[in-house]
VMD Tcl script that draws the C-alpha trace (Angstrom):
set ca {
  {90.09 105.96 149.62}
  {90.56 104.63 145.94}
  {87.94 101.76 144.43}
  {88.75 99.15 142.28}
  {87.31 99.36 138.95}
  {87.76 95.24 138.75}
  {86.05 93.19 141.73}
  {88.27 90.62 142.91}
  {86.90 86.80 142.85}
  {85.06 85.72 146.32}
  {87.60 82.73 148.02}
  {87.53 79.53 146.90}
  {85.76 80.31 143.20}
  {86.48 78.40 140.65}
  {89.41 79.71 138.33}
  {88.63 79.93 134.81}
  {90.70 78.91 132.06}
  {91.22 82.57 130.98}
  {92.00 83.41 134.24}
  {94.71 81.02 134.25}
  {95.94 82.15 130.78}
  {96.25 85.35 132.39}
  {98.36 84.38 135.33}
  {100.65 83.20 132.77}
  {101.08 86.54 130.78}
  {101.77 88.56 133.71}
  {103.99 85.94 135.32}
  {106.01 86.22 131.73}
  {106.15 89.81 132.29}
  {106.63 90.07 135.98}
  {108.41 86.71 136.67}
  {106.69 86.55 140.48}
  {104.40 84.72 141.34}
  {103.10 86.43 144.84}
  {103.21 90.04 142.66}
  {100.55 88.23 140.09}
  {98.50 86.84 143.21}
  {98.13 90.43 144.29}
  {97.09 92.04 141.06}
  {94.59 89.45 140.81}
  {93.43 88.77 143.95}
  {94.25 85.14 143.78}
  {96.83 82.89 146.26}
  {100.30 82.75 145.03}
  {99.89 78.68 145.57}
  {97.34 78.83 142.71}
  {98.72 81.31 140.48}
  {102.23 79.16 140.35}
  {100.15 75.65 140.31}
  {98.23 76.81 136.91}
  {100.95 78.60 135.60}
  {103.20 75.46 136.08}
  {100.28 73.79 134.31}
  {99.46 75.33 131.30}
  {103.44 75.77 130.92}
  {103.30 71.87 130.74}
  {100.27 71.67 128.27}
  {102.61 73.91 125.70}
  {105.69 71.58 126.15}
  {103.72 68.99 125.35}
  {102.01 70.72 122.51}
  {105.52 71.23 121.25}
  {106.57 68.30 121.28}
  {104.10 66.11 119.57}
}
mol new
graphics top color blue
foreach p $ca { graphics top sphere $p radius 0.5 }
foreach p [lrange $ca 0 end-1] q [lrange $ca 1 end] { graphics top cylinder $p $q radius 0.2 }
display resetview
């Protein structure tokens, strides 16, 4: 049986902001957000809620 060199969070941690920056890389490269969920061991209902966030904070960045 294979190990993971990475341990996954425990449920219901806190998710950091460079956590978050990351679900938003690999949901640019992968473009699903249940695929990023299972590479980092994270619910798809958070991955899309802080991608959809931090997606706002640079349209907003943008525009001002």
């Amino acid at each position: 049986m294979a190990t993971r060199k990475t341990r996954l969070p425990k449920k219901g941690s806190p998710i950091s902001r460079a956590e978050a920056e990351r679900f938003v890389e690999l949901y640019n490269k992968i473009g699903c957000y249940e695929e990023v969920a299972k590479i980092t061991g994270r619910c798809a209902s958070s991955v899309s809620k802080w991608v959809k966030i931090l997606q706002a904070e640079q349209t907003i960045r943008l525009q001002i």
